[in-house]
N, C-alpha and C positions, 0 to 999 in steps of 0.2 A: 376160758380165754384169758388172756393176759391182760385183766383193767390196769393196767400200771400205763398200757398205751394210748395215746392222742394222735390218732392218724394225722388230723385234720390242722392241729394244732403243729406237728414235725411236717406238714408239707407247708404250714405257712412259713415255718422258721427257714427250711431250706428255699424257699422260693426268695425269701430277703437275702440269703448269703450268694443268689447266682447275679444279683445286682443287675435284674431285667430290665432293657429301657422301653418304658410304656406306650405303645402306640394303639392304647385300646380303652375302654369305657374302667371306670369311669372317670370324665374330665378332668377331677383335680388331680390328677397323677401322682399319686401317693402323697397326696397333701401340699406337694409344691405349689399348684395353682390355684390355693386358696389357704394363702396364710392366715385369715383371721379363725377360720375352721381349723386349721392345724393349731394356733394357739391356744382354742378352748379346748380340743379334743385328745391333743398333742403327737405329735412322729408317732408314737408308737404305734399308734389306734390306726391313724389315717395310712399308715404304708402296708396293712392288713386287708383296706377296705377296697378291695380288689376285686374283679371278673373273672367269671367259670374260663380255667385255660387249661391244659393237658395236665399237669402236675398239679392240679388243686380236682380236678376231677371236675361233676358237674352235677347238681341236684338234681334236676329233672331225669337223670338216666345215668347213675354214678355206676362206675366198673373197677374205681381203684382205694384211693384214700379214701373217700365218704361212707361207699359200698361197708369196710372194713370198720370206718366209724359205727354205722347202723347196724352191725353184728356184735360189737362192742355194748354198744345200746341196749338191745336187743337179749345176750346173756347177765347182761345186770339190772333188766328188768325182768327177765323170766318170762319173756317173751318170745314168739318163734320169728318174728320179724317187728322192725322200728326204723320209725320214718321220719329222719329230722324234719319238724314243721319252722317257716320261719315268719310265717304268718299268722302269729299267734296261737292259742289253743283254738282260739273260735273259727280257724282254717282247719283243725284238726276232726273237732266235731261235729262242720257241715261234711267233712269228707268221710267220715263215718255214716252219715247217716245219707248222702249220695250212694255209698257204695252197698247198699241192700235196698233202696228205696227208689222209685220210678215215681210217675203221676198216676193219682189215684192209687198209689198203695197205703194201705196204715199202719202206724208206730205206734205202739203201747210206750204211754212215758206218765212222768208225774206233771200237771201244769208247776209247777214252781221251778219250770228249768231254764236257762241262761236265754237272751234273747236269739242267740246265737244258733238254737235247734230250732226256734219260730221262722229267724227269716227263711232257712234251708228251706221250709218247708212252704217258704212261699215260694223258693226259687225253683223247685223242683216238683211242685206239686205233690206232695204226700201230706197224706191226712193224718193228722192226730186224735188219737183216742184217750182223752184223757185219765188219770186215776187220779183223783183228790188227795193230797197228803192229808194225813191226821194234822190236828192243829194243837198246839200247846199254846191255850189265850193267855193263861198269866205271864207269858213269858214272852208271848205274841210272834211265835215262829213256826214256820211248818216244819214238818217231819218226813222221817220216811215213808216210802211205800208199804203197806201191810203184805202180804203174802196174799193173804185171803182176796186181796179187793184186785191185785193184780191176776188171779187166777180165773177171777169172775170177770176181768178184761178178755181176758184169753178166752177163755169158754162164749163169749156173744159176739167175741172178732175173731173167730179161729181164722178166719186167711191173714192179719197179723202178719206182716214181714220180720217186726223188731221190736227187742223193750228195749229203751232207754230208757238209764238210771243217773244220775246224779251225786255221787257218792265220793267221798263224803261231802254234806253241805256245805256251805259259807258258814252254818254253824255248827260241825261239825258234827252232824247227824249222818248217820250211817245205817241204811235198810241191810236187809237179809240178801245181801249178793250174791251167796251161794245157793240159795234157796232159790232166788227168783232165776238165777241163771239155768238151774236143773231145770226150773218151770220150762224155760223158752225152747231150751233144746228137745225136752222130751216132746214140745208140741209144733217141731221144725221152725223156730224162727231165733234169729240173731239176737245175741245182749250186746249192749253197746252201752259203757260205761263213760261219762264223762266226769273226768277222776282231775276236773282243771285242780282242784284241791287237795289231794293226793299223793305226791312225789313223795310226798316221808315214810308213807306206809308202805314203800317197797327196802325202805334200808332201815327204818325204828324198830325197835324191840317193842314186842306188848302192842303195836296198834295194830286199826282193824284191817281185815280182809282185805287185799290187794285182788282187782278186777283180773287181771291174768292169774295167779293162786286163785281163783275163781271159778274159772275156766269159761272165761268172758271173750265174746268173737275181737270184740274190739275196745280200747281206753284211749281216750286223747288226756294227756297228761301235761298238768304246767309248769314247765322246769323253771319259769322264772319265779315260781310265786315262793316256793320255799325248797329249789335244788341251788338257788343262784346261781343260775343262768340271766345271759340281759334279754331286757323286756321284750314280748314278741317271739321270746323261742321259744318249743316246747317238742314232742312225743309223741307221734299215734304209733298205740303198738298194736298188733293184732295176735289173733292165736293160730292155730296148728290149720285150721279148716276155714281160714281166707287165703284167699291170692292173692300173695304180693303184688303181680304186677297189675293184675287190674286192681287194686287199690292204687297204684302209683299211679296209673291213667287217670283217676279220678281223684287224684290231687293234685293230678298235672292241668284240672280242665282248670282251676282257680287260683293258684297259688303261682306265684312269680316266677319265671324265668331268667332273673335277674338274683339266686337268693345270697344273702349277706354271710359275708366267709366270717365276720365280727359275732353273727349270731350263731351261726353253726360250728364255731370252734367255742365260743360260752358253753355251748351244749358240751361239745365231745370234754372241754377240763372237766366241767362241773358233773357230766358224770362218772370222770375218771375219780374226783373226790368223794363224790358219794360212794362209789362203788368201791372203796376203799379205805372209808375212814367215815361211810353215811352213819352206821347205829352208835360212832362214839357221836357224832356231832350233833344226831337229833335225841339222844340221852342226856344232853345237855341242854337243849330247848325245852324238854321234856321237863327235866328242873327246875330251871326259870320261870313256865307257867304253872305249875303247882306252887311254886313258891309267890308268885303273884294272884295266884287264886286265893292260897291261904289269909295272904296282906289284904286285898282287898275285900272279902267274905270277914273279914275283924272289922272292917271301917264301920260296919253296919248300914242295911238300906240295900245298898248295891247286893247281886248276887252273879258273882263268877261259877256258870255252871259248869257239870263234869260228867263223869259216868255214873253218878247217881240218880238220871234221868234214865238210864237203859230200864226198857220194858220185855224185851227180847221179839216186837213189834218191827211197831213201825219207830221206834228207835231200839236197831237191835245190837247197837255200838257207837261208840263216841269217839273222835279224834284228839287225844289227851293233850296235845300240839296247840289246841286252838283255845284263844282265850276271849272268850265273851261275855260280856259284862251285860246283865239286865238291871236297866236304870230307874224303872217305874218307881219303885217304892221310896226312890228318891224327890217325888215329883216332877223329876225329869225326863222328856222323851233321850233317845238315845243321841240322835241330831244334834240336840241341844248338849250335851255332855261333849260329844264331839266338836262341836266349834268351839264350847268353853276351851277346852284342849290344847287346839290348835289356835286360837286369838291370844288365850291371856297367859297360858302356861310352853307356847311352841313347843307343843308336841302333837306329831300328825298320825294321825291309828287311820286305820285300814279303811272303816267307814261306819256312819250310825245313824240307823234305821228310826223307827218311832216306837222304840223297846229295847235295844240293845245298841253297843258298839264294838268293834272289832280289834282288838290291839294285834296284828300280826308279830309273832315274837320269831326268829331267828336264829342263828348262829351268828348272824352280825350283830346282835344286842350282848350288851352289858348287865351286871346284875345291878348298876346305878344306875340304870337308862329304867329296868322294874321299878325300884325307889321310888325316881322321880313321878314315874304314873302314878303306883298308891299316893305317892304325897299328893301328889296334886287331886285323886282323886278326892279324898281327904279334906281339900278345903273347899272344892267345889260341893260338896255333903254341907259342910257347916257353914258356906253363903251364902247356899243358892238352893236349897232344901226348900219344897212347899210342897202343899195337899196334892195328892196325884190323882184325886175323885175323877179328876174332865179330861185326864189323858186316854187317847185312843192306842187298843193295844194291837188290834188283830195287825198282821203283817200281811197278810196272803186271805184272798177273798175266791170262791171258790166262783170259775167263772160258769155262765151259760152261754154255751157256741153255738153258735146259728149259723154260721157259713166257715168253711175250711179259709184257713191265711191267705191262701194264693187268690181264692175267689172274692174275698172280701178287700185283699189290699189292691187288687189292680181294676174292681167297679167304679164305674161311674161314681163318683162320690163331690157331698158339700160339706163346706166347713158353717157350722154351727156355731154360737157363744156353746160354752160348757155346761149351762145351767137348762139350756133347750138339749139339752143330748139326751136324756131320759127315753130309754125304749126304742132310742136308735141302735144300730149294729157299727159299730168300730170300724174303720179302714186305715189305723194305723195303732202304733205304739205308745202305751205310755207306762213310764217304769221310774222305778229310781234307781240311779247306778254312780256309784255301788249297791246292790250289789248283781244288779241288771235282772232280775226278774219283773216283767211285766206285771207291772198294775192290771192292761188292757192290752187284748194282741188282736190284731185283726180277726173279725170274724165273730167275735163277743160283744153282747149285749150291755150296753152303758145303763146300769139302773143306778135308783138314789143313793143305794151305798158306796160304790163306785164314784161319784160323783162328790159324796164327802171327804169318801179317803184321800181322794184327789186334792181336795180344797185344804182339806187337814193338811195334809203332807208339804205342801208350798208353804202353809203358815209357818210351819215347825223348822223351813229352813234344807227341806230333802234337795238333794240335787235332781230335778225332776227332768228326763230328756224324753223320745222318741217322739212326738207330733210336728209338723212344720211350724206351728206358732209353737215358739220358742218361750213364750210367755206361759203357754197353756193354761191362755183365755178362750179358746178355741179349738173343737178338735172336727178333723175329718172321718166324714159319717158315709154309709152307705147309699145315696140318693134314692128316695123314694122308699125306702124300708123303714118300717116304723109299726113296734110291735112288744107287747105286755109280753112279758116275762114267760106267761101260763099258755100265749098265742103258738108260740113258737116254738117247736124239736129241730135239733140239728140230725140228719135223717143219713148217717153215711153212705147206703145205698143209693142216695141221691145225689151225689158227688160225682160228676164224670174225669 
């Protein structure tokens, strides 16, 4: 197909040269009726931010421009069909995991996934089987899925609807996609890759396995994280052996009927650039963070890790794009380096954990934008260096599930002080986000470890969200359940 074209993009342009007078949503009629919003945003922006009409087509059921965008999509991802999301990825991969899953079905997945595949599965009733990622403690971050331990899911859940995978990490860990995917097909069920971190790996040179190259049912992909696309847009693409339209049905049951022509043309440029000019622009990123690896692994302490972790495992590749910095040996949690960062040096990275931080590097950076991080990383070494004996490194705590999400978050439930939680069961969320994996999801068990990491994690400064007490001094518990560790199996068969 011809990526040089922007369906979406030439029907906005011609829809301004027919000088339409607006008798329709929304109110500010192309910015006239709210000059201080057209001042920050400017004419341009706001005379774009228009409603589905004949000549712009209509997301919910596109037959012209859009239609033609999402095949455009669709052959520059290597995809059989793609579906502008404008409801962010996490629209994309509750709608992945809606579209193979009912109440009381179960998903093979890794726990360390976005909170995003949790609530689906409160919202729809599917049960989670979890697989424990491997752990790398010095480094304090989970890993991929093994092969083996996904195969021995499948073999004691063979009715299994799906595996969801995760790929690549926040840290840039990448499991055996192609392996686990032959797994699921040769044993009738769906792979559903949530690739929010991903977009590079279909247009870079040298990275790893792309979920469609795969031969993955389904990807929900984040054009805004590194396609540059604006925020909130993104890709589910699917393969040869889903249906389109009932996939569209069940992104139609969530997803807005109102969608932004602002986000859905970010999508159709940005992938008209990638698809055009993606492997010089991410061989350049590519650059940037080996050259900032390099700078920062000199400062000493710090450690920017790379493909020298691959085990051919449960880390069976690395996304050479991502650049992450483990702060331990510095005596610093990762948190801590992060605020340093952003307080005293203004500069904002992506986010940090209690062992690591995330600098997202781009084709919008500079090679003096690298500089200034080493420097800065540089002097926070030499002011702020102390003994790392007392820091806590694990990042991910392998939970015990006692009741499925759906059943556990809509129980009768009380709220507790935090310090009474011990051996109760969970009925809500509690995570730090970035980078939004649950500490705690409905349905698991609050023991003492849990209950430190909790405490740890607020000392250190995590952005700690999901419970209603906002403070989380208190969490909501499952009323009347209260139960040791060794008391209690989560019993799938028992799940109606």
């Amino acid at each position: 197909m011809n990526q040089e074209k922007a369906p979406i993009l030439e029907a906005l342009e011609e829809m301004k040269s027919a000088r339409l007078v607006p008798f329709d949503v929304p109110g500010h009629k192309r910015g006239k009726g709210n000059p201080d919003l057209t001042a920050f945003l400017g004419e341009k922006c706001m005379s774009v931010d228009v409603n589905s009409m004949k000549m712009l087509d209509n997301l919910c059921h596109p037959v012209s421009v859009i239609k033609e965008a999402e095949e455009l999509a669709a052959d520059a991802f290597g995809a059989a069909h793609a579906f502008f999301m404008v409801g962010g990825t996490t629209s994309a991969v509750q709608s992945m995991v809606l579209s193979v899953c009912k109440k009381g079905d179960k998903i093979i997945l890794p726990r360390n996934v976005h909170r995003s595949v949790i609530n689906i599965m409160i919202l729809c009733g599917a049960v989670p089987v979890y697989v424990n990622p491997d752990m790398n403690h010095e480094l304090g971050i989970a890993l991929g899925m093994k092969l083996s331990e996904v195969e021995k899911a499948i073999k004691e859940n063979p009715d299994a609807k799906a595996i969801l995978v995760n790929n690549p990490t926040y840290y840039g860990i990448c499991s055996n996609l192609k392996g686990i995917t032959d797994l699921a097909h040769a044993h009738g069920m769906k792979m559903l890759v949530d690739e929010a971190h991903g977009t590079q790996l279909y247009f870079g040179k040298d990275l790893p396995m792309t979920a469609m190259a795969a031969g993955a049912d389904m990807a929900a992909v984040s054009m805004h994280k590194s396609g540059g696309s604006l925020t909130q847009s993104s890709f589910l693409l699917i393969g040869k052996d889903m249906n389109p339209g009932y996939v569209r049905q069940i992104i139609n049951l969530t997803q807005t009927t109102s969608g932004s022509y602002l986000l859905m043309a970010s999508l159709d440029i940005s992938r008209r650039t990638l698809a055009l000019k993606g492997e010089e622009i991410f061989e350049k990123v590519k650059g940037m963070v080996e050259y900032a690896r390099s700078e920062i692994n000199q400062i000493g302490d710090y450690y920017a890790y790379s493909r020298e972790l691959i085990n051919g495992d449960s880390i069976y590749d690395f996304d050479t794009t991502k650049l992450i910095v483990n702060t331990l040996p510095v005596g610093l949690a990762g948190i801590e380096v992060y605020d340093l960062l952003r307080d005293e040096y203004d500069i904002q990275t992506e986010f940090g954990d209690l062992a690591n931080f995330l600098a997202y590097v781009s084709v919008g950076d500079r090679p003096r934008d690298i500089e200034r991080l080493v420097s800065a990383l540089a002097e926070i070494r030499r002011i702020y260096k102390k003994d790392s004996a007392d820091l806590m490194t694990s990042e991910y705590i392998n939970p015990k599930v006692i009741f499925s999400p759906q059943e556990a978050f809509y129980a009768e439930k009380e709220s507790l002080p935090l310090e009474e939680c011990k051996d109760m069961v969970c009925a809500e969320f509690v995570m730090c986000y970035p980078p939004g994996i649950p500490i705690l999801a409905p349905g698991e068990l609050i023991t003492p470890e849990i209950i430190s990491y909790i405490k740890y994690a607020k000392e250190k400064g995590c952005s700690m969200t999901g419970p209603e007490d906002m403070h989380i001094n208190r969490l909501n518990v499952m009323k009347g359940i209260h139960s040791a560790a060794s008391d209690v199996t989560f019993m799938l068969h028992n799940i109606s």
